[in-house]
N, C-alpha and C positions, 0 to 999 in steps of 0.2 A: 562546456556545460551540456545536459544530457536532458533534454526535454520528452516527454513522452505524456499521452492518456489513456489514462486505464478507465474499462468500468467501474461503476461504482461498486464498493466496497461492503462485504457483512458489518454488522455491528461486533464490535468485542462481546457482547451479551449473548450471538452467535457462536461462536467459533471456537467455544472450550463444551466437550462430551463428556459425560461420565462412560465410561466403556470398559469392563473386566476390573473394574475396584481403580480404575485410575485414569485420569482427564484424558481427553483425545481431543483431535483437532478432527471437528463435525466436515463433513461432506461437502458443505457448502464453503468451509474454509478452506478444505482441500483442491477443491475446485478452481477458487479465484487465486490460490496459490498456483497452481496450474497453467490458468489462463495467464498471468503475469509471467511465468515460465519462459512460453512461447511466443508471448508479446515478444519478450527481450531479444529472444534467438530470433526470430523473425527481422526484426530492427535492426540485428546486430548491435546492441548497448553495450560500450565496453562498461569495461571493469576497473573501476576505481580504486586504487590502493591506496592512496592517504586519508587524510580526513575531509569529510562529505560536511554539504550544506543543504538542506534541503528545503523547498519549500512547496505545500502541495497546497492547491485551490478543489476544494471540495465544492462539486453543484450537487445538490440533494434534491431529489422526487418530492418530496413531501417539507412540510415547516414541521418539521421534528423530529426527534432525536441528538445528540451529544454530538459535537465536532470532534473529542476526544476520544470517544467510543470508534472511529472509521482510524484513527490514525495508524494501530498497531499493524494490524492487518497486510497493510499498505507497504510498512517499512519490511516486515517478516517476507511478502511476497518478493519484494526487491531484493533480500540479503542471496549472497549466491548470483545474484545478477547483474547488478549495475556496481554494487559495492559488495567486497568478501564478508564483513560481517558488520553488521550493525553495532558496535562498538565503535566503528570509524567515526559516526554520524555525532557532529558534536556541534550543531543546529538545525533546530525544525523551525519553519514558519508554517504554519498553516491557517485558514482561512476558510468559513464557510457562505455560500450562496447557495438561494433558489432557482433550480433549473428543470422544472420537471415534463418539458419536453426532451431533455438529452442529461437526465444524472451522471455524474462521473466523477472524474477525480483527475487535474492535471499535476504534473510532477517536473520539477527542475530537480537536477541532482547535481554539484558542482562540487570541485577539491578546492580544500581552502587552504 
């Protein structure tokens, strides 16, 4: 199992641009794709080839917005990292709490 925590996460409401007549992925989603990037390389997270389970525990800043809305993001920044592609991933659990001295996002990633 492959435990790691990311910062907290854009919302999906973030992370899609219009840009030259067709969607882009905004700055800010580029960014925490990024920063998950080098988490991984950093950590050294291998890479999982079979099928993944995942489950993330979201702490949020604030009382609001969607648990649904933070998940995409999260799984997108990890594909290429922990696991080759997000078609492996064939459970999520996820979970939301208030933490708004330290928002973030923990992540279990396992083969099942």
């Amino acid at each position: 199992m492959t435990s790691l925590t990311l910062a907290y996460p854009p919302s999906v409401n973030s992370i899609w641009r219009m840009g030259n007549g067709r969607m882009v992925l905004s700055v800010e989603a580029l960014q925490y794709k990024q920063y998950v990037l080098l988490l991984c390389h950093t950590l050294t997270i291998p890479m999982l080839r079979g099928e993944v389970k995942i489950t993330l525990d979201f702490y949020r800043p604030q009382k609001s917005g969607d648990l649904d809305n933070r998940i995409k993001i999260v799984l997108d920044a990890l594909q290429g990292q922990a696991y080759a592609d997000d078609k492996q991933i064939v459970e999520i659990h996820a979970k939301r709490y208030d933490d708004k001295a330290d928002p973030r996002v923990e992540v279990r990633i396992e083969e099942v």
